[in-house]
N, C-alpha and C positions, 0 to 999 in steps of 0.2 A: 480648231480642235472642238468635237464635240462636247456638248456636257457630258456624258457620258464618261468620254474619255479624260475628260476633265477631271470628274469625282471619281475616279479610279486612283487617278494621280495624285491627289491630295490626300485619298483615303492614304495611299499607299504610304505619305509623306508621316502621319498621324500615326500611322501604325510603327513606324521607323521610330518615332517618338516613343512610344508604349511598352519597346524593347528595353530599350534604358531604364526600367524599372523593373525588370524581371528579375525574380529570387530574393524582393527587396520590400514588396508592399503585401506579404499576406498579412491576416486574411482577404484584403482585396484584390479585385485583380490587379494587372497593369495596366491603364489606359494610355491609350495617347490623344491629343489634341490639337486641330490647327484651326485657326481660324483665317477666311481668306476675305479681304475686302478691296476691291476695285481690281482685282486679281493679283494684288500682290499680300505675302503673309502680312498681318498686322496682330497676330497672338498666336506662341504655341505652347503645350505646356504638356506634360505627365503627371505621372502619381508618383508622389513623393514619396521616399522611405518610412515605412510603417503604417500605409495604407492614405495617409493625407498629409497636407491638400490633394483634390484629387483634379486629375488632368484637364478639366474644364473652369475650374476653379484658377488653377496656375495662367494655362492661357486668354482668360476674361484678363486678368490680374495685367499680362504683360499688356494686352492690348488699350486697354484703359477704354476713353469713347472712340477709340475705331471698331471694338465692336460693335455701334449703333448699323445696323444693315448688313453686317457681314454672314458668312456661311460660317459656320462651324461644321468640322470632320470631326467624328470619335466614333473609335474604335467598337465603343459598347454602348449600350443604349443610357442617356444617362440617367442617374440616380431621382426618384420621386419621394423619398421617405425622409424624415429628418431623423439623424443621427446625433453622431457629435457634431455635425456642420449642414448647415442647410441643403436642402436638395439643390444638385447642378441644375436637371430643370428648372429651379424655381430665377437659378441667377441667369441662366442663357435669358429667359424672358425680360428679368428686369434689366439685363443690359443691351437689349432690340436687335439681339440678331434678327437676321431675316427668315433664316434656312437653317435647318439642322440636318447633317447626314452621317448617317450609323452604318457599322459594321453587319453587327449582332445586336439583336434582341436580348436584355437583360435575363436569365432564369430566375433568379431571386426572386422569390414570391413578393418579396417588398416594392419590386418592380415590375417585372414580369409584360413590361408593355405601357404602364399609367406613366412613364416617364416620357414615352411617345406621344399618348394620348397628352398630358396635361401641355406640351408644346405645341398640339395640332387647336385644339381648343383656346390659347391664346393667340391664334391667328400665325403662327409659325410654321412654315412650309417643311412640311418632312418629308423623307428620303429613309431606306435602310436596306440592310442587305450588299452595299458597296463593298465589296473584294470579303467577302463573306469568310471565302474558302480560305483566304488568308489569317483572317482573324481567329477565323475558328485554331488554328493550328497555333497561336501565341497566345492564347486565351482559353487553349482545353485545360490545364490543369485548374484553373476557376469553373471551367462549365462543369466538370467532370465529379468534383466537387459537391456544386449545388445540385446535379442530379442524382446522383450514385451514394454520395455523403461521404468520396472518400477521395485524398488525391489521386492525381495520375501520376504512375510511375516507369520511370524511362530507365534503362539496364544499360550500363554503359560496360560495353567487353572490350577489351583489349587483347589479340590472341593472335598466333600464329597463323596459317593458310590451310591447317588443319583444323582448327577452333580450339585448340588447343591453351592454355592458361602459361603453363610454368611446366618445367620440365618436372619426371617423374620425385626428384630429391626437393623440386618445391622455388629453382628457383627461376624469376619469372623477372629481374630488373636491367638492362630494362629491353621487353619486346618488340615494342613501338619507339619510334627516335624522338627526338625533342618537337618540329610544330605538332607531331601527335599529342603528346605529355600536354602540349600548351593549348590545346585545343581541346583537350578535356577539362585543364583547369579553368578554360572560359565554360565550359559545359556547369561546371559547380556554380561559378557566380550568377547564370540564369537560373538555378533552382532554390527551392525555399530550404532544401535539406540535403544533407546525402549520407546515404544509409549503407552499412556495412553486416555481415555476421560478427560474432565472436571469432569465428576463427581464421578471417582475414585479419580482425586486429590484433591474436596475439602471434603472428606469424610474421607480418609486418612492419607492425608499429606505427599505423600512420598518421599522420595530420589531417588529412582529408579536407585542406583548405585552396581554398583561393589565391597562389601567388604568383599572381601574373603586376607587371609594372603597371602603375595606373588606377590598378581594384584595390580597395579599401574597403572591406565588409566583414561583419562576423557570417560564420558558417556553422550555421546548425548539422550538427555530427550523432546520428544516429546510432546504436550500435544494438543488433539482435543478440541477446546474450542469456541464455536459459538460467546459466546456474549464477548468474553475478559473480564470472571470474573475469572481467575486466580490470587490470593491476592496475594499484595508486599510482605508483611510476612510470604507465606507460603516456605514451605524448598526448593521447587522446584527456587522459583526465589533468594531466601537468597543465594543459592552455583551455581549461572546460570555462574558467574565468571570465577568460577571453571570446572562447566560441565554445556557445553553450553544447551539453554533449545529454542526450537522454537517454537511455538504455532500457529495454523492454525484456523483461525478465520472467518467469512465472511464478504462480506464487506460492507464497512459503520463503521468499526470499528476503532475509533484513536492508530496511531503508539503505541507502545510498547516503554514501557521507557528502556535504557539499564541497564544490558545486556542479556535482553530476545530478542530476534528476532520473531517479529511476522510477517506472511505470511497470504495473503489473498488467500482464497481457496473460487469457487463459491459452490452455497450451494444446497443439495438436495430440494428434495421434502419437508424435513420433518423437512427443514430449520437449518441442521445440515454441516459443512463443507464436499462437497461431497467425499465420499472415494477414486473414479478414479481418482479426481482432486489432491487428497492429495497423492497418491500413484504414478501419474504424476511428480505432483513438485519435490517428494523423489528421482523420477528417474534422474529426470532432474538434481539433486544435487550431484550426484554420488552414494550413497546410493545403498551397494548389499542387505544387510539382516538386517531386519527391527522383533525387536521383538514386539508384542504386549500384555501386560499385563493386560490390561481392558478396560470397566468391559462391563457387558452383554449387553449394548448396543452399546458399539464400536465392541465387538463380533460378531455381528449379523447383523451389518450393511458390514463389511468387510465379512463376509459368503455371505449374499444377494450379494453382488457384482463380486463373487468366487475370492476375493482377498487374502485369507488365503490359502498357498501353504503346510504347517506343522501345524501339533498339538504336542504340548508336554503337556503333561494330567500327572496333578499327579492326585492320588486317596486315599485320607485316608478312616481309618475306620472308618466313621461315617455315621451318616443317618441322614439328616436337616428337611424331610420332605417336601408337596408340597405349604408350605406358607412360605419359605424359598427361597434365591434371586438366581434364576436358573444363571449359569455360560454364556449361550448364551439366549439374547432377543427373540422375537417374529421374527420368519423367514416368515411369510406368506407363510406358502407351506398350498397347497390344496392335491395336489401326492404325496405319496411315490415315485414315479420314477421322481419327482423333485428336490428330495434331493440328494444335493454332495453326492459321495462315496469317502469312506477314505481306505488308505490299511496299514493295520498294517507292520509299518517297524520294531519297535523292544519294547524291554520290559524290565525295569529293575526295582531291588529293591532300594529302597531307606526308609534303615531304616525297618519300620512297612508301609510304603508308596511306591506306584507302578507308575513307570513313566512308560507312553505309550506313541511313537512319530509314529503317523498318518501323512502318507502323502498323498494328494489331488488326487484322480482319475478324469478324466475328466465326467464333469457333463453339464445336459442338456445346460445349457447357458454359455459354455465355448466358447471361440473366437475358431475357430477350424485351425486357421491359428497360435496358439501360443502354441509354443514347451513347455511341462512340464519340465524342467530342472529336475526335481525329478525322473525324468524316466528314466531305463537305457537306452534303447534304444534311448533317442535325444539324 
């Protein structure tokens, strides 16, 4: 096997690692780690829930001195700055790796490359750029983040073969069959958030959590709500306890009783808490990957603003019809050459039900100075 094909494989391995930490460590991202000596593993590790230990750190730790010569894989470039815990650069050196090989390039100004340099400079063979395209794609909502200052957010539809939501009277349970349901609720446990309007919550009442067999995590529960008519009673604030729930309101609106958190967000035009503002705050919180669950008007408003960076589209087999409640609002295009393009990233079965994940091409009113994270090439 060539090296080549070698550090692909192991990248790949590290990255597999880096996944089991998604929706679980912001504000950092998720890394993964493997360390490999005499070609077999002797360290792996990830980033822990709530940002630390972080993945280089975990697998130095399990390796103990087989790291003395070994290669390290990660994911991301590793960290040069001292925080709460010393830089990974600083311990890959003092435990003698030989090689270090990265994914990506850290954007954080804090690092931004010195965590490469300060390993090349201790006489550490570096490498980066290994399965790039891959990282890039488990790590946009971090890049996306430190470039833009805002998460990425992926729209998760569920609808008929029409695009369709829920029949014209509203009702919409269930469209999609159970691995569908279940494969969404894996979609939450990879995200930091997941975000609703007002008036899918007070129409459906939902949980908005994680329960699948096996996941144990709170789930931060969003909820767009102008006038703070989200009900004491409904499930959302009854488990806010349990998994925190923040609601973005405008203002003029009285505090939030605990333990909801409510945030003022100024408001659009259309007197609804503005998306940039809300997708602002998210950044400013730490916040990489934001899912969004509903409904056609929180859709459409985040499209109008090209703040949707993923689609995950399931599709059942049914057909609602056109007096039946469309999955995206009214976008006010006049052009076809106004409308975002999506590129189909992949496709899969679920069940009798088809998930498709669309990711965002640059469209006419995109900032042109803001890197797609989704792209391989940033």
């Amino acid at each position: 096997m060539s090296n080549g094909a070698a550090d692909r494989r192991w990248m790949k391995t590290a990255l597999a690692l880096g996944r089991r930490g998604l929706g679980t460590t912001a504000p950092n991202p998720s890394v993964g780690c493997i360390l490999i000596g005499d070609g077999r593993v002797v360290g792996r590790g990830w980033t822990q829930p709530g940002g630390r230990p972080h993945a280089e750190t975990e697998a130095l730790r399990r390796a103990g001195a087989a790291a003395q010569g070994a290669t390290a894989y990660v994911t991301l470039e590793p960290c040069a700055h001292h925080g709460r815990t010393p830089p990974c650069a600083e311990a890959l050196i003092e435990a003698g790796v030989a090689r270090v090989v990265t994914a990506l390039d850290d954007p954080d100004s804090r690092v931004a490359g010195s965590g490469l340099a300060k390993l090349a400079a201790a006489g550490i063979a570096v490498d980066s750029g290994i399965c790039a395209e891959l990282a890039t794609e488990d790590l946009g909502g971090y890049l996306k983040r430190q470039r833009a200052g805002r998460p990425r957010f992926s729209l998760k539809l569920a609808t008929g073969l029409d695009g369709r939501i829920a029949t014209a009277g509203g009702d919409s349970q269930w469209i999609t069959g159970l691995l569908a349901r279940a494969r969404g609720h894996a979609l939450r446990a990879r995200h930091d958030a997941v975000m609703i309007g007002i008036g899918t919550a007070l129409a459906d009442d939902p949980l908005l959590t994680c329960r699948l067999s096996g996941i144990t995590r709170r789930t931060l529960r969003i909820v767009l709500d102008s006038h703070a008519r989200l009900p004491a009673n409904c499930r959302l604030v009854q488990t806010a306890a349990e998994h925190p729930v923040w609601q973005f309101s405008t203002a003029g609106q009285a505090p939030a009783a605990p333990p909801v958190r409510r945030i003022t967000a100024a408001a659009d035009s259309t007197g609804r808490p503005d998306p940039k503002a809300v997708a602002a705050a998210l950044g400013g919180e730490g916040l990489n990957d934001v899912l969004v669950e509903g409904g056609g008007q929180v859709a459409a408003s985040l499209m109008r603003t090209g703040l949707v960076d993923r689609l995950y589209w399931f599709r059942a087999g049914a057909v609602l019809g056109s007096d039946a409640r469309p999955a995206v609002g009214e976008l006010g295009l006049d052009r076809l050459a106004d409308a975002a393009a999506w590129r189909l990233n992949s496709r899969e079965s679920c069940g009798d039900d088809l998930l498709e994940i669309w990711h965002r091409e640059r469209s006419p009113g995109d900032d042109p100075a803001e890197d797609d994270p989704c792209s391989p090439e940033s």
